[in-house]
C-alpha positions in Angstrom: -8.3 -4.7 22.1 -7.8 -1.2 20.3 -5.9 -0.9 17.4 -2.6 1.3 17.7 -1.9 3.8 15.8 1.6 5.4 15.4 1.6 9.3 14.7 5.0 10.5 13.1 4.8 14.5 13.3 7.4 17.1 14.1 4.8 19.8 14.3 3.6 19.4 18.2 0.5 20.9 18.1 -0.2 18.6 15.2 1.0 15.4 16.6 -1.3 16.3 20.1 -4.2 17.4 17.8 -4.1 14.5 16.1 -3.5 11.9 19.1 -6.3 13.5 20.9 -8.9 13.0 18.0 -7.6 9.6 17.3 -7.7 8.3 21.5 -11.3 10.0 21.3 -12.5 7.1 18.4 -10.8 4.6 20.6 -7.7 3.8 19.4 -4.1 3.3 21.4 -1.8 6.0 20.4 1.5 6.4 20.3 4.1 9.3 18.9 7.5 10.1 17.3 9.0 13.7 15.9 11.7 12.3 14.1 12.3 9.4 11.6 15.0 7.2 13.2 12.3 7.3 16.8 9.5 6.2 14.0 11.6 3.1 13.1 12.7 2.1 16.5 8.8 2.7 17.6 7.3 1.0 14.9 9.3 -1.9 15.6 8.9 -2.0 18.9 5.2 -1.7 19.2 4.1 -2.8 16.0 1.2 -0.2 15.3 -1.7 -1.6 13.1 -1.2 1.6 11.2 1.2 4.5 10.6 0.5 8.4 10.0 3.5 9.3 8.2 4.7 13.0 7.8 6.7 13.1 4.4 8.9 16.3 6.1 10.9 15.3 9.2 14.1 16.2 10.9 17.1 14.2 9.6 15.5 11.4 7.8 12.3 12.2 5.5 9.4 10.1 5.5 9.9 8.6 2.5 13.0 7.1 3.6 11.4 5.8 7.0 8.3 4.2 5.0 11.1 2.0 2.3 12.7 1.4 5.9 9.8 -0.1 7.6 8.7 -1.6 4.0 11.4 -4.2 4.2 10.2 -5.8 7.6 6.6 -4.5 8.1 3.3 -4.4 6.0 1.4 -2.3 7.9 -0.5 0.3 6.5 0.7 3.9 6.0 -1.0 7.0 5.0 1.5 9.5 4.5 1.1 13.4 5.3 2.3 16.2 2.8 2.0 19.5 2.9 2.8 19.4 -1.0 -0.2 19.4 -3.2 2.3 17.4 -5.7 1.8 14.7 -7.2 5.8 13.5 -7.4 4.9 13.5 -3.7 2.3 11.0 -3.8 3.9 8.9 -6.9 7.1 8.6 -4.6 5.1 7.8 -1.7 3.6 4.9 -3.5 7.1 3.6 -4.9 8.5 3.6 -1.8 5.5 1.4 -0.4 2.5 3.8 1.4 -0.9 3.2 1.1 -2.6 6.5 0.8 -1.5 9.8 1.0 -3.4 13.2 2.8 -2.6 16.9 1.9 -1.9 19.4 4.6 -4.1 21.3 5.4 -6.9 18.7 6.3 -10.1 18.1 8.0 -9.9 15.7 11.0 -13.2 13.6 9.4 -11.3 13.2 6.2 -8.3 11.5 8.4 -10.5 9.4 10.3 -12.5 8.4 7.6 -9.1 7.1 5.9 -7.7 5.9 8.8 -10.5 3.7 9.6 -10.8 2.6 5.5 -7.1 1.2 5.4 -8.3 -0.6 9.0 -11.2 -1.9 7.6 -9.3 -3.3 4.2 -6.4 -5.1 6.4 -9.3 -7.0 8.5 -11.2 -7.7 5.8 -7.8 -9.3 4.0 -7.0 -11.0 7.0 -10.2 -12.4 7.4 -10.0 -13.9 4.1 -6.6 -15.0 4.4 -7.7 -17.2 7.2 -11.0 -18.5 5.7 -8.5 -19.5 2.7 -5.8 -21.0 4.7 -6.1 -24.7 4.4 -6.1 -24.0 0.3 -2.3 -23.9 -1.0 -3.0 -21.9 -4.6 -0.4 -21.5 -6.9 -0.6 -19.8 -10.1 1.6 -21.6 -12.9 2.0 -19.0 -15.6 4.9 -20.2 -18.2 8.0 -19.0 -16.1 6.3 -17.2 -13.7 4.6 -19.0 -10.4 2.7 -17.0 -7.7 2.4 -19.0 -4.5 -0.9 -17.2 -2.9 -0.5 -19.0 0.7 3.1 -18.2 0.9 2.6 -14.9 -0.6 5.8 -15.4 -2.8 6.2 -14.4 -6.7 9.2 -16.3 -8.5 10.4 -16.0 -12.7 12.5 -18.9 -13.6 12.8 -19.8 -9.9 14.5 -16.4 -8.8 12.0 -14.5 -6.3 11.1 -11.5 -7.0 11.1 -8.5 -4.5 7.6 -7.0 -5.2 5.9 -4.0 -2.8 2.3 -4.8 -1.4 0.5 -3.3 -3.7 2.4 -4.9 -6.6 1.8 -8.0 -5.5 -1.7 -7.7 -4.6 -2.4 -6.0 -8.1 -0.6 -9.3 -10.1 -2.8 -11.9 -7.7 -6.0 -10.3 -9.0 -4.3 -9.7 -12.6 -3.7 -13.5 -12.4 -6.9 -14.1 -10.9 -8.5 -12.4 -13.6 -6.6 -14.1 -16.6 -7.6 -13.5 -20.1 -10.5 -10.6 -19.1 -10.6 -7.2 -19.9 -10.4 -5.2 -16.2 -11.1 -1.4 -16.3 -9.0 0.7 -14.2 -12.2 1.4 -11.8 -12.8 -2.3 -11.5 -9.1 -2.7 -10.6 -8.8 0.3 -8.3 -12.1 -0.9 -6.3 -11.1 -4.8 -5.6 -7.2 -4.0 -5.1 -7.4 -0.3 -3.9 -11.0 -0.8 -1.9 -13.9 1.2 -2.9 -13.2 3.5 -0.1 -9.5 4.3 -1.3 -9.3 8.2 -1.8 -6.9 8.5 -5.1 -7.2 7.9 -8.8 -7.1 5.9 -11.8 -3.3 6.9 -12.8 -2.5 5.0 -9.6 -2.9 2.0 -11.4 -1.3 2.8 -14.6 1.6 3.3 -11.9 1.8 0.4 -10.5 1.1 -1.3 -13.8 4.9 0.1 -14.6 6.5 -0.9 -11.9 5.1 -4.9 -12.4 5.9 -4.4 -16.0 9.5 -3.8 -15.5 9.4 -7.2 -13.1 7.8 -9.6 -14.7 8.0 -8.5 -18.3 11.2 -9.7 -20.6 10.8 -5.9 -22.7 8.6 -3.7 -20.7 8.2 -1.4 -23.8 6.4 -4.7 -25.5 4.7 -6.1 -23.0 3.2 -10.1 -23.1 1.7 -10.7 -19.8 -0.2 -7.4 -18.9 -1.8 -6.2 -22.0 -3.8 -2.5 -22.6 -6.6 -2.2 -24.0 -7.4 1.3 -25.4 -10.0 3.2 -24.0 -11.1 -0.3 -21.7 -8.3 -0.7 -18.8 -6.2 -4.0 -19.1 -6.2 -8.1 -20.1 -3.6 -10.3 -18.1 -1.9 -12.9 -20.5 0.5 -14.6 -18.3 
């Protein structure tokens, strides 16, 4: 069965454009020109991926991605036409998982559209080779239950984004070892993933100010100068 893809452009020779290349490579494609038919479409059809234009009428696509965030984990690779990097930081606070500056070249879209594809089989493959194994990671007051995918401190859940959470499982994975940024941005990011190191510093922040009693001392996620980071617990 193809894989859908939902296109969220106002620009209609860019939203056809863009439908045409991606039906050509085989997948099911489906459209929206504003933010609130995004939502409504994304929930109704529930695409195995999202190209997300950041500038829309009414709502922006920031605000439809920490929408869809709440109920949906699909992947989304946000369009700007911003060569700014408070665009892509934002987009990855409000939960995307790539982001592409306008203008672009059609191969560079596919090529990230079908990396993010590849990375959610491959973690859904492994999720159901590791099924039957209920891991939970006791660390002091801080428990992360892998098969439930939940993250508690002193039994009160936390509300972590996808990336958070998949960046504290391999933290936690990893306890006591040194982990460079690369090493961290290949197994959590993918080697394929199209940004940089200060992505992870980024995200390192964020989980800091969740899991850490003084984020300006940190216990649990430790740097190491010049070397990347050491998980404590």
């Amino acid at each position: 069965m193809a894989e859908k893809i939902l296109i969220v452009e106002d620009e209609l020779i860019l939203q056809e454009t863009l439908a045409y290349n991606l039906k050509h490579q085989g997948y099911e494609v489906e459209t929206a020109g504003d933010g609130q038919t995004a939502i409504d479409k994304a929930k109704q059809i529930k695409p195995d991926l999202i190209l997300l234009d950041i500038m829309l009428p009414g709502m922006d696509g920031f605000e439809v991605c920490r929408i869809l965030r709440k109920d949906m984990s699909v992947p989304i690779l946000m369009l700007t036409a911003r060569d700014d990097e408070i665009d892509r930081v934002v987009g990855l606070e409000v939960g995307a998982d790539d982001y592409l500056t306008k203008p672009f070249s059609m191969r560079e879209l596919i090529a990230r559209v079908r990396a993010l594809l590849r990375r959610v089989r491959l973690m859904q493959n492994t999720n159901q080779d590791s099924e039957s194994t209920h891991k939970i990671f006791h660390l002091n007051n801080l428990v992360i239950d892998e098969t439930r995918h939940e993250v508690m401190i002193d039994d009160k859940p936390l509300d972590l984004k996808p990336k958070e959470y998949d960046l504290l499982l391999y933290l936690a994975g990893h306890r006591g070892h040194i982990l460079s940024r690369e090493q961290i941005l290949k197994e959590v990011w993918g080697w394929d993933f199209f940004g940089d190191s200060r992505t992870i510093d980024v995200h390192v922040r964020w989980l800091r100010e969740k899991i850490e009693e003084n984020p300006a001392e940190p216990k649990r996620i430790i740097t190491i100068r010049s070397a990347g980071y050491r998980f404590e617990g």
